[in-house]
N, C-alpha and C positions, 0 to 999 in steps of 0.2 A: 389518508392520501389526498386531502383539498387542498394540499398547499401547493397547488400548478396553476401556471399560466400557460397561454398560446401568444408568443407574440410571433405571428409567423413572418411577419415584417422582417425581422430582426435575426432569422436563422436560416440556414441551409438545409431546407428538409428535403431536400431531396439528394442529398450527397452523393460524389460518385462511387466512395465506399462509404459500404457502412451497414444495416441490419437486413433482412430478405425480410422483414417483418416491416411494411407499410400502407398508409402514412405513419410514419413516428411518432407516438406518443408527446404528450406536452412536457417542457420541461417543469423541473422543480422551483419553485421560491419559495420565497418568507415571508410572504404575506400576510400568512394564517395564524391568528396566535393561539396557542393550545400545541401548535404542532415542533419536532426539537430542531427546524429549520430554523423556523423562528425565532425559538429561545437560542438556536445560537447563533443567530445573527442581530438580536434586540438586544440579548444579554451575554450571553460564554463569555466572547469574546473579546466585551471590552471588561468584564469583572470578573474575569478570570484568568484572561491569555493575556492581556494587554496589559493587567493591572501585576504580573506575575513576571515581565518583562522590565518594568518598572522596580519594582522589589531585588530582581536577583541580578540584575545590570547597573549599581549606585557608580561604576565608575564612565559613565556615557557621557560624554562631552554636552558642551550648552545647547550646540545645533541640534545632536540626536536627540535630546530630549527638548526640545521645541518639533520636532517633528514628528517625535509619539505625539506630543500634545495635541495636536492639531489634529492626528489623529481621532484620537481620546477623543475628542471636540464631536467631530464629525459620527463616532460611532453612538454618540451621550442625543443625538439627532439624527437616525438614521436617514429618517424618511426624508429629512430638509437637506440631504448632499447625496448629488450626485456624484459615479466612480469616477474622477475626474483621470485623466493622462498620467501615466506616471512621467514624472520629468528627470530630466539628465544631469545623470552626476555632477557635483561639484567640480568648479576649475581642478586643473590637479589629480582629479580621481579617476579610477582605472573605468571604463566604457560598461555600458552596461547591455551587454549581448543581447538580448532577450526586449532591447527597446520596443524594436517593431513590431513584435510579434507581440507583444502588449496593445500596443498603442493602435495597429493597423487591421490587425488581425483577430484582436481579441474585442479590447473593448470601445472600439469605433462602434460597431454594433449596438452599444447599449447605453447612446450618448444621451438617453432622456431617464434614464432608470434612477434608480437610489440603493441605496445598503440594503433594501428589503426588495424591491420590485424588483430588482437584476435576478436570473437566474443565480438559484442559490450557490452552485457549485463557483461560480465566474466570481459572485461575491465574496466567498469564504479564501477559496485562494488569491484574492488581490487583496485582500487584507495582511496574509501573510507578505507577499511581495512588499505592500507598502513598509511592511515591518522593513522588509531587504533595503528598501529605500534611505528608511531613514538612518540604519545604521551603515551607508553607505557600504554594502557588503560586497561590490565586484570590487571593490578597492582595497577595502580594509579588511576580508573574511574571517569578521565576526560574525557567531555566531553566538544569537542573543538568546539562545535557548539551552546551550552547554553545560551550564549547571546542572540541568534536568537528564541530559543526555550523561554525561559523570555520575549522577547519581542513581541513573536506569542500571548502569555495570557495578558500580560499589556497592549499592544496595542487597546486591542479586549476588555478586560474589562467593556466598558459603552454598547458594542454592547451586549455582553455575557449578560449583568445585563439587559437589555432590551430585549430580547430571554425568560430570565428568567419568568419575569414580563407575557409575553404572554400563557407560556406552563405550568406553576406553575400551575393554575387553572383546566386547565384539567389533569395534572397530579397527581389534590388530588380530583377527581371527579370518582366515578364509571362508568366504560363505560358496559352497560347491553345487548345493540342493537348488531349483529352481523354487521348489516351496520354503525355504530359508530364506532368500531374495523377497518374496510376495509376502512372506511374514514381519520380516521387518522394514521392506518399502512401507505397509501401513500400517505402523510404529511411527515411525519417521514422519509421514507427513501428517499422522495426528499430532504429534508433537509442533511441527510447524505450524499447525492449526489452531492450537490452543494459545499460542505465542507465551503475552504475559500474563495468561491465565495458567498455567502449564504448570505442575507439582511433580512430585514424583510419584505419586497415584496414575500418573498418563502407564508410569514402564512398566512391563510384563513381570510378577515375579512366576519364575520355573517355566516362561514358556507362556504363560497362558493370556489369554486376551484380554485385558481392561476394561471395565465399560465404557462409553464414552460422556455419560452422564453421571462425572464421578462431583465432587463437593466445587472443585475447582473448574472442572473441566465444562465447556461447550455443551450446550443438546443438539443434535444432527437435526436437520429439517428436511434438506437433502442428503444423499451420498453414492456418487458416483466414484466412489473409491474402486472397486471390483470391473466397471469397465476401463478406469483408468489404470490400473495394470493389465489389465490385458491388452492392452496398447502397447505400453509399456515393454512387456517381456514380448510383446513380439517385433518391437524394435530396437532392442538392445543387440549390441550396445547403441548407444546413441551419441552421435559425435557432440552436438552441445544441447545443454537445456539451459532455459532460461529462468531466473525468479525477479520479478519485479517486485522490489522493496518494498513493505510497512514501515514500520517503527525499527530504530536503534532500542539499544538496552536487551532486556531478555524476549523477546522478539528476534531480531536479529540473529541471537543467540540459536535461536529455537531453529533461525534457516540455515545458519552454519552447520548445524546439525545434521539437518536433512541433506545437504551438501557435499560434507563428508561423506556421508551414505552413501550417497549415490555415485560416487566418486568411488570408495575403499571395493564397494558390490560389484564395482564393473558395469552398473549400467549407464552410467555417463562417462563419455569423456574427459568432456569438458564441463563446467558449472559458469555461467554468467551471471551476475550480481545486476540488477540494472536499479542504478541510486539516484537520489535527488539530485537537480545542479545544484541546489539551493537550499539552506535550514528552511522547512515549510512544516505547518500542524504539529510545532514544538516538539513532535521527537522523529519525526520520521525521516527516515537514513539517509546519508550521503555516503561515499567513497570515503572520506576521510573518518566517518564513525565506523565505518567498518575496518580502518586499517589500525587506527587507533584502537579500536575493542582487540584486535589481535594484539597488537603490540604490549596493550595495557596486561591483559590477563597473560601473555608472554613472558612477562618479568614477574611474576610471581615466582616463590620457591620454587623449586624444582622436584622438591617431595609431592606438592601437589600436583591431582591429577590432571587439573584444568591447565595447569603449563605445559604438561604435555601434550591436550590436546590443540593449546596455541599454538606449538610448538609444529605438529601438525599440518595446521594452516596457513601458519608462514611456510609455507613448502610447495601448498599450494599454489601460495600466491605468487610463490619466486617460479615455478615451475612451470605456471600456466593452466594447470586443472583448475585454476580458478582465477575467474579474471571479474574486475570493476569496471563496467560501464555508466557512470554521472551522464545525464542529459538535462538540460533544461525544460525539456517536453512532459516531464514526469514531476511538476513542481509547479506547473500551467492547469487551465482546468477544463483546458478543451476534449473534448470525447476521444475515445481511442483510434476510432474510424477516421478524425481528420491528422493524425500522424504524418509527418514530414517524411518524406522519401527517403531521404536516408537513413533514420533512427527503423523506420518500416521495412529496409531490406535486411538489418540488423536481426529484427525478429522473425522475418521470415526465414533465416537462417537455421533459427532455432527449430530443433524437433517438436519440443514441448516448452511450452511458457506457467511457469506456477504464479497467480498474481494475486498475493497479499497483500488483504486488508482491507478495510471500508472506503474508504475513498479511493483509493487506485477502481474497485470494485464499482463503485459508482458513475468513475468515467468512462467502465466497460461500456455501462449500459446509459453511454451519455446524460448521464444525471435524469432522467425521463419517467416519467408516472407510466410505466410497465404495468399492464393487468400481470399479477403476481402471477397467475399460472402459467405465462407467455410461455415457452420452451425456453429456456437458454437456446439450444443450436438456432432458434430462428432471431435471436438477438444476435450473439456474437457470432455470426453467420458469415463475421468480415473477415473472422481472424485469418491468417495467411498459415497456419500454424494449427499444432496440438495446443491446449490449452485447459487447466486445471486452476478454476478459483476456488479459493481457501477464507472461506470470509466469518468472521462474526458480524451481525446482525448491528447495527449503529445509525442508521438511517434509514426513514420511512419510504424504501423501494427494492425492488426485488423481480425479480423473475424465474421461471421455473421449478416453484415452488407450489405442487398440491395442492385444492382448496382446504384436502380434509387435514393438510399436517397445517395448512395456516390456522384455519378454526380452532385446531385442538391446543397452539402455542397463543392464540388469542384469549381462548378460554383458562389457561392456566397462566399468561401471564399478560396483564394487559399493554407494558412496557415490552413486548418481545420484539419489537422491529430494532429499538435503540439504544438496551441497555447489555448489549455486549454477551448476551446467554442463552444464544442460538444461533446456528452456524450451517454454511451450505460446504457440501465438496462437488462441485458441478465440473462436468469433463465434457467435455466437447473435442472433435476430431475431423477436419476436413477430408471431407475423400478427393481421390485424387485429381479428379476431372474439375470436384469444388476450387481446388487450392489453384489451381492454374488459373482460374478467373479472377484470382483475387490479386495476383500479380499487378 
């Protein structure tokens, strides 16, 4: 955890929302080498993400590829370029919404930094944008990552259709039992949990429980699963819930799933999707991967199962039990706490919020060097809302996590913070006197 700076110059520590837990911790960078900030901010990024953009995009015009280049250029030297402004689209080109809030609001702040000294979160997501830059994406919505994202559903396809085949049945089955509903709510959202680790080792045969440390599957560090239904059933039904997107591909797949569920079970109403504005971290979702994964596994045979459960979704989606919310706040890499008033009365809407994945996960907890044992409830202490993260482990920070379960996942694996094989279910619940202040 040495890869933090304090530049308090440069940030709002003292927000008007935001943790009950202060002074706030310092943020992350990339300073430190040894640590996978670093390596993906020195390295991933431009010999893997950037050079992989280059490879699977040969048809990009002369200007897009002069302005990866330059890219390229600047990432090949981190430390000798600063985030400079993004600049405004070509004559011709459709506006780029999100100007200001870049330029003003985001990285005005951190107008002496570099690729490594910037808060690492600020850096990793302006690189992506810069990506949006170069292939002029408010104009032309391209997306430079598509092959991977086609390949995340084609790939998965016979797994997808065999998913189907197993959960088809009890999803055209009335569930009556109140311990029916609790049985396969956590079904459901360990599957959500596992995303693209997820086998068919996650599903119960005859009934019985899984473990959750199967070949494929997660190791728990926390799990608030058991107070989160009990929230749950004692406020069902629930008019909407929310899940703020991960990844496209089987991921996605995985929260469709959960979706349905809670959809066919009666205990949501409504389901809200809330997706990227923007292709950002090469697979992670937009409105459009999620309409198109319906659409796509839609038109498959009709013998198979996965068309019917497409089939399903588009029902959903014509119907309203499921709706897509795209913002551009969730493709930005500012903390949760500084949310824009109206994407924030959105959620407060919502009963519950599920928010998948490592980096959504990261801007909970404003990217910030948390003593790991912190509480969660005294970090997301802002939510306006229930809220349930689902996270695999991918970055060196964390909160409310045990010292005895960190020690024992340190001793057994000394990669456990960033290689994706260990995982929290943390719930958190405002009471009701809380939520009113959070207005």
């Amino acid at each position: 955890m040495s890869n933090i700076k304090s530049l308090p110059e440069l940030f709002v520590e003292d927000p008007p929302r935001g943790p009950r837990h202060r002074p706030l911790p310092p943020l992350l960078t990339a300073t430190e080498p040894g640590t996978w900030a670093h390596d993906t901010m020195s390295r991933r990024i431009r010999e893997e993400i950037l050079a992989r953009i280059f490879r699977e995009n040969t048809f990009f015009s002369g200007a897009v590829l002069d302005r990866l280049k330059q890219l390229d250029r600047e990432l090949a030297e981190p430390t000798a370029h600063r985030l400079r402004p993004l600049e405004e689209p070509p004559p011709g080109g459709g506006p780029a919404p999100d100007l200001f809030t870049w330029n003003r609001r985001i990285l005005e702040r951190f107008h002496d930094c570099n690729w490594l000294s910037s808060p690492w979160c600020i850096a990793e997501f302006y690189f992506y944008r810069r990506v949006m830059e170069a292939v002029e994406y408010f104009s032309t919505k391209l997306d430079p990552f598509r092959k991977q994202k086609e390949l995340g559903v084609s790939a998965n396809t016979k797994t997808m259709d065999e998913w189907a085949s197993r959960v088809l049945p009890l999803l055209q089955t009335p569930l009556r039992r109140s311990t029916e509903r609790k049985h396969w709510f956590t079904h459901f959202v360990q599957i959500a949990l596992n995303g693209n680790r997820m086998d068919l080792s996650l599903w119960p045969v005859g009934g019985e429980t899984p473990a959750v440390d199967t070949e494929t599957g997660v190791r728990l560090l926390v799990d608030d699963g058991e107070r989160l239904w009990e929230y749950v059933a004692a406020s069902m039904p629930i008019a909407e819930i929310g899940i703020i997107v991960d990844n496209a591909g089987m991921e996605l797949f995985s929260d469709l799933l959960l979706a349905d569920y809670l959809v066919h079970s009666g205990i949501a109403e409504r389901v809200v999707f809330h997706t990227k504005g923007h292709p950002t971290f090469v697979s992670d979702a937009t409105a459009t991967d999620l309409h198109t994964m319906v659409q796509v596994l839609g038109d498959m045979p009709r013998d198979m199962p996965l068309q019917r459960l497409a089939s399903r979704w588009a029902r959903y989606l014509g119907d309203g039990s499921w709706r897509c919310r795209d913002d551009l706040f969730w493709a930005q890499p500012q903390a949760f706490w500084e949310m824009d008033d109206p994407l924030w009365d959105c959620i407060r809407q919502e009963v519950l919020v599920f928010v998948k994945g490592d980096a959504n996960y990261r801007r909970l907890l404003g990217d910030r060097a948390w003593p790991l044992s912190t509480p969660f409830s005294d970090v997301v202490s802002y939510w306006p809302s229930a809220i349930c993260a689902l996270r695999a482990l991918k970055a060196e920070l964390g909160c409310g996590i045990p010292a005895e379960a960190a020690m024992r996942a340190a001793c057994e694996d000394p990669k456990w913070m960033v290689n994706g094989r260990w995982a929290l279910v943390q719930f958190f619940a405002q009471r009701q006197s809380d939520a009113r202040d959070t207005l």
